[in-house]
N, C-alpha and C positions, 0 to 999 in steps of 0.2 A: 559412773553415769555423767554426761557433760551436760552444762546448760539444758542445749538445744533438744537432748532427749527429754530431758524432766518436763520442759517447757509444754514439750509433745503430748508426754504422761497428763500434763494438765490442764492441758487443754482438751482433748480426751473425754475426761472425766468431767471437766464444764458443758462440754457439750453435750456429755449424756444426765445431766443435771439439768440442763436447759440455764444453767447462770448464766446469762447473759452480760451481767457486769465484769463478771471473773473473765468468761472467753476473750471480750475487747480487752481488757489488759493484759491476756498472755498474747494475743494476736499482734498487740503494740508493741510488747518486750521482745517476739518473734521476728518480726517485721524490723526493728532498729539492729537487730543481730546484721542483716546482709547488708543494708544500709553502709554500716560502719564498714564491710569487705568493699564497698563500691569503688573504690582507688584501686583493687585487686591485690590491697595488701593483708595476708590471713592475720584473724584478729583472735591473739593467744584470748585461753580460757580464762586469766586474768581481767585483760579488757573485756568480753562478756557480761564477766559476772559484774564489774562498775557499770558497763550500760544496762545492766539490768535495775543496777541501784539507782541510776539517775530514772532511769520508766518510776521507780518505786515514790521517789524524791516528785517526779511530776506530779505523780498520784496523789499524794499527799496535798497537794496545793491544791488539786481541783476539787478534792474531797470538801478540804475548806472553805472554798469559796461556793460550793453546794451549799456548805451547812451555813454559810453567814444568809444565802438567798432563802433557808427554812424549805429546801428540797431535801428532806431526807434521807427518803428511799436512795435515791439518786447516790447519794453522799453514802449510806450505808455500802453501797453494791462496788463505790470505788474503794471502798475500804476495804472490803473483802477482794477485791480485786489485787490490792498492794499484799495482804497478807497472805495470798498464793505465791506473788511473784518472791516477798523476803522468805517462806517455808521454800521455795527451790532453791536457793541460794545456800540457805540451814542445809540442805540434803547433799550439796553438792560438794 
């Protein structure tokens, strides 16, 4: 299975969840995938799975500066958001 299918798979299942937090982070990790092809140079499954690490790496900062502002929900739903994205990564 590559990235882009798992990503698929979980996005999927957020959406039939209704997590809304999870969806916008697979949808951002999804979205940076073609991004990075836009020179129209194909990007090995290697580089993938780093820009998925760096989505994950973002996530994490925003998480935090949620939890420093005392939003927690917020902060919770990014963090379940990073821990879809680093579980696709584990499967792949």
């Amino acid at each position: 299975m590559t990235i882009r299918d798992a990503l698929d798979a979980e996005l999927t299942a957020a959406l039939r969840r209704r997590d809304t937090a999870v969806v916008r982070a697979v949808r951002s990790a999804l979205t940076a995938l073609p991004n990075a092809e836009a020179p129209r140079v194909p990007v090995t499954e290697a580089q993938q799975q780093a820009i998925v690490r760096t989505e994950i790496a973002e996530l994490g900062s925003h998480a935090e500066r949620l939890a420093r502002l005392c939003r927690w929900d917020e902060a919770d739903g990014v963090r379940r958001g990073m821990q879809t994205l680093a579980r696709v990564l584990d499967d792949v």
